[in-house]
C-alpha positions as CSV (number, residue, x, y, z in Angstrom):
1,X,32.0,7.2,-37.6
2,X,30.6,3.7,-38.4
3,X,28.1,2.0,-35.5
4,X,30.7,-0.7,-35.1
5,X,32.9,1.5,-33.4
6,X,30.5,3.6,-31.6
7,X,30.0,2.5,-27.8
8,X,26.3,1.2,-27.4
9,X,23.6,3.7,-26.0
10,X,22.8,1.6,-22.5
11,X,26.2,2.3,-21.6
12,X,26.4,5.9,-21.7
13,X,24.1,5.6,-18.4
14,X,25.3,5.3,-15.1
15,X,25.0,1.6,-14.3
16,X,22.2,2.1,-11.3
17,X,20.1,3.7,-14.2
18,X,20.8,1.3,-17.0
19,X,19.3,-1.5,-14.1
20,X,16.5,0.8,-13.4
21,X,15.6,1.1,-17.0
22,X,15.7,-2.4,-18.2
23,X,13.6,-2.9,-14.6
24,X,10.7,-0.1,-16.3
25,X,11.0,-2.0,-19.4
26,X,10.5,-5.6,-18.1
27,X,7.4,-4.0,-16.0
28,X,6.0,-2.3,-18.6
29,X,6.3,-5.1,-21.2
30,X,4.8,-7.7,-18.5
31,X,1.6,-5.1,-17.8
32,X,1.2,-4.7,-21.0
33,X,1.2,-8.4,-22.4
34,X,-1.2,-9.2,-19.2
35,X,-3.5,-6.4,-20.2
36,X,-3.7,-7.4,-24.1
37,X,-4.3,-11.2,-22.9
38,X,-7.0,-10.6,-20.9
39,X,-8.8,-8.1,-23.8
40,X,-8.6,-11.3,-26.4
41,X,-9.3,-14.1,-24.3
42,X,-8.4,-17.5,-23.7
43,X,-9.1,-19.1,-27.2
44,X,-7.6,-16.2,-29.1
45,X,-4.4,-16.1,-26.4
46,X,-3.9,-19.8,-27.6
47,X,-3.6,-19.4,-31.1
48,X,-0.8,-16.2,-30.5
49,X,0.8,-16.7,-26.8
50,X,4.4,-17.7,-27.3
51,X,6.1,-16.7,-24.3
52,X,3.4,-17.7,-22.0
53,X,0.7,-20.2,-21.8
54,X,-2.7,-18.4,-21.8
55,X,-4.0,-19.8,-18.6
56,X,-0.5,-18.0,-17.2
57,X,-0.9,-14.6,-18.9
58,X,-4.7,-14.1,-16.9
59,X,-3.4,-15.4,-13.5
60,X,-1.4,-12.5,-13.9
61,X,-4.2,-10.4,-15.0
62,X,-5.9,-11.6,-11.8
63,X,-2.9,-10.8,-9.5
64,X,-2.5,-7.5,-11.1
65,X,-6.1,-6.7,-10.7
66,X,-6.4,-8.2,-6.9
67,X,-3.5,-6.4,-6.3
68,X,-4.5,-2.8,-7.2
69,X,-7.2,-3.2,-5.4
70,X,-5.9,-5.2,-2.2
71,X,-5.6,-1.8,0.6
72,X,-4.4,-4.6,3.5
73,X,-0.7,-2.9,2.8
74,X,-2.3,0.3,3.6
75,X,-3.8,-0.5,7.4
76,X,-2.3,-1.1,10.5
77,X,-4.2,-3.8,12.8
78,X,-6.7,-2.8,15.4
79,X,-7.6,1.2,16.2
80,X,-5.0,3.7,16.0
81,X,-3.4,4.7,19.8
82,X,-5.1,7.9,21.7
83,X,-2.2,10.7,21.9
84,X,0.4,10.3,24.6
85,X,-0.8,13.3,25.6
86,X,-4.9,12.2,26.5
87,X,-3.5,9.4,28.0
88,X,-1.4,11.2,30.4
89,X,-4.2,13.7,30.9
90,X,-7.0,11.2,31.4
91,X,-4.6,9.1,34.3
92,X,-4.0,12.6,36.3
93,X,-7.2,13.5,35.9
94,X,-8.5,9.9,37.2
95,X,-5.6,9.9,39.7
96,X,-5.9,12.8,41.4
97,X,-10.1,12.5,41.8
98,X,-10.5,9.1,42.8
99,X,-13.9,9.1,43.9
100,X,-15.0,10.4,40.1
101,X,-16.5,7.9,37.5
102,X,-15.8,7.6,34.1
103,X,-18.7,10.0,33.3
104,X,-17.5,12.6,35.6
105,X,-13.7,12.2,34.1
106,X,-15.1,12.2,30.6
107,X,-17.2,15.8,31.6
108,X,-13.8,16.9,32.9
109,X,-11.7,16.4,29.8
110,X,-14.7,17.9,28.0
111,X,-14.1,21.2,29.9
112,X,-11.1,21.2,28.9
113,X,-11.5,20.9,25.3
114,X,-11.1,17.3,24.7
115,X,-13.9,15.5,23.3
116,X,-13.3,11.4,23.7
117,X,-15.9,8.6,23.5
118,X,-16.9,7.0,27.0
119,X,-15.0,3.5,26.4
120,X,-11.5,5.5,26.7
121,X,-11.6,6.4,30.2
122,X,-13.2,2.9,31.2
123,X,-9.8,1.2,31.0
């Protein structure tokens, strides 16, 4: 069987894979060139950079590095919310003994088992 017959090798994939592989390999090519720019430096990217001009190829080595290191994807804004449950207990609690201050609430909850700092109940 001659290679001019044969059917090519990308298309014996599934289409969604043949996209997600020449997707890996676009990525992987683009790392690496940013990674081998940055090791020779700006007067030695000049005399071999062809497909980009050096000042390009380290802005992407700056954007790759901020980016790995960036963890603002990784937080929410502001403190994470006390459990539906404290909350609840807390407003019976508060409820129920009017005449209690937030230190004598707070000693309460502690009986109980929950431990909370004193700015919760002060709401």
């Amino acid at each position: 069987m001659s290679r001019k017959n044969a059917e090519p090798l990308g298309s014996m994939l599934p289409l969604p894979l043949q996209f997600l592989a020449a997707r890996l390999g676009v990525w992987f090519a683009h790392a690496l060139l940013v990674v081998l720019g940055k090791e020779l430096g700006r007067k030695l990217l000049a005399k071999v950079a062809t497909i980009a001009a050096p000042d390009t190829i380290l802005r992407w080595h700056r954007e790759l590095v901020a980016n790995k290191y960036d963890g603002s994807k990784q937080r929410g804004s502001g403190r994470p919310p006390k459990a539906e449950e404290l909350v609840e207990l807390v407003l019976k609690i508060a409820l129920e003994n009017e005449g209690w201050g937030y230190t004598r609430v707070n000693g309460a909850l502690k009986d109980l088992g929950y431990t909370i700092g004193p700015m919760t109940t002060d709401r």
